[in-house]
ChimeraX commands (.cxc) that place a marker at each C-alpha (Angstrom):
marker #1 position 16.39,0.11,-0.24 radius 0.5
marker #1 position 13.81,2.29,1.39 radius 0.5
marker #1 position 15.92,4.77,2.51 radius 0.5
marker #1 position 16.90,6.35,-0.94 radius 0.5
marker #1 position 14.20,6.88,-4.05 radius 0.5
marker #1 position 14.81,4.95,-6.89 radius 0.5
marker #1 position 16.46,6.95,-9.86 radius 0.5
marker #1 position 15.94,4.14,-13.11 radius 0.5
marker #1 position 12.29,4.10,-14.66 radius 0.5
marker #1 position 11.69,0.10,-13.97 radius 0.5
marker #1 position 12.76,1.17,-10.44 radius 0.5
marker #1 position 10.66,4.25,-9.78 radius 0.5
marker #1 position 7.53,2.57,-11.68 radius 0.5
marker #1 position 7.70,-0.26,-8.48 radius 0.5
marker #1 position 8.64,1.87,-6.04 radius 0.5
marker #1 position 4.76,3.92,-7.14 radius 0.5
marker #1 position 3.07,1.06,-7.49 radius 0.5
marker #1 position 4.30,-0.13,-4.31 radius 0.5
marker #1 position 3.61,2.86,-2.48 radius 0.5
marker #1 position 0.00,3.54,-4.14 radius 0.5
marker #1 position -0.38,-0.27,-2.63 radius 0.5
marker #1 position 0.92,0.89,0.40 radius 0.5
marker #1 position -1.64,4.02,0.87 radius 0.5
marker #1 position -4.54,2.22,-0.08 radius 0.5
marker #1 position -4.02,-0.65,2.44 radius 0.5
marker #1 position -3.56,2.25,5.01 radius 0.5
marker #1 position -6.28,4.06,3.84 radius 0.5
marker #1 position -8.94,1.13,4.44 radius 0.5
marker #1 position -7.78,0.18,7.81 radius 0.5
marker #1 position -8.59,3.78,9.00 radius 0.5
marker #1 position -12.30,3.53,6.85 radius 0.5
marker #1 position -12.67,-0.22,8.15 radius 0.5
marker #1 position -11.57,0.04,11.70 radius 0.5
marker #1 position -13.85,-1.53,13.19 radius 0.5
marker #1 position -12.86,-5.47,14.24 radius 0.5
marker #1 position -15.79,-7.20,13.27 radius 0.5
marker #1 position -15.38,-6.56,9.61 radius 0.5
marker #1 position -11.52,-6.77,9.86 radius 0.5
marker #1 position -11.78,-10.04,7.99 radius 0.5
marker #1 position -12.14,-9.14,4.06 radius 0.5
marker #1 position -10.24,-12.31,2.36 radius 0.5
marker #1 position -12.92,-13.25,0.71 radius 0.5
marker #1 position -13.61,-10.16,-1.28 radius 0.5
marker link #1:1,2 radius 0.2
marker link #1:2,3 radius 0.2
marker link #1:3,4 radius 0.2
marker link #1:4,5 radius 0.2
marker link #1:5,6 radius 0.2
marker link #1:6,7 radius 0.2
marker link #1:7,8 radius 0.2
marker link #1:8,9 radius 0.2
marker link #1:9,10 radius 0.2
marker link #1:10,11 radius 0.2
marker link #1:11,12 radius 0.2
marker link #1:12,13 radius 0.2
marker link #1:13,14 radius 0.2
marker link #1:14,15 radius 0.2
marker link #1:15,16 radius 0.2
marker link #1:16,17 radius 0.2
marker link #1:17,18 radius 0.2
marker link #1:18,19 radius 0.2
marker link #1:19,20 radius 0.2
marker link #1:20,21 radius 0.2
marker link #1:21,22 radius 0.2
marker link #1:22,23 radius 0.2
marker link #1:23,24 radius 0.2
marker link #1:24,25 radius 0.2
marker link #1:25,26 radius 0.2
marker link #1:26,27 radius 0.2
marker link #1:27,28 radius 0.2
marker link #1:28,29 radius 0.2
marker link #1:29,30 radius 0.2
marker link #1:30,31 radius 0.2
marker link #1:31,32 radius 0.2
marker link #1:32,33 radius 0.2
marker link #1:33,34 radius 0.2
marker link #1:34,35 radius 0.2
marker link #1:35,36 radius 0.2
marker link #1:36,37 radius 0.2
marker link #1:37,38 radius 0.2
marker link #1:38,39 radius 0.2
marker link #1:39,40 radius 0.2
marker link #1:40,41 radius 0.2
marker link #1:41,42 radius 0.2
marker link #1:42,43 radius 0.2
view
């Protein structure tokens, strides 16, 4: 599945959404790299 781009609306609306997910998450690991506030589960 992650090998092609989705070509339906439903499909491509995910695979954003997912993605945008994706880039944030990566995002704050490189702000927050520091192991002492690795732990944000309660926020």
């Amino acid at each position: 599945m992650l090998g092609r781009m989705p070509e339906s609306g439903r499909e491509a609306r995910l695979w954003k959404i997912w993605m945008k997910q994706l880039w944030k998450r990566l995002s704050q690991l490189e702000e927050n790299s520091s192991p002492a506030e690795d732990d944000d589960a309660d926020s």
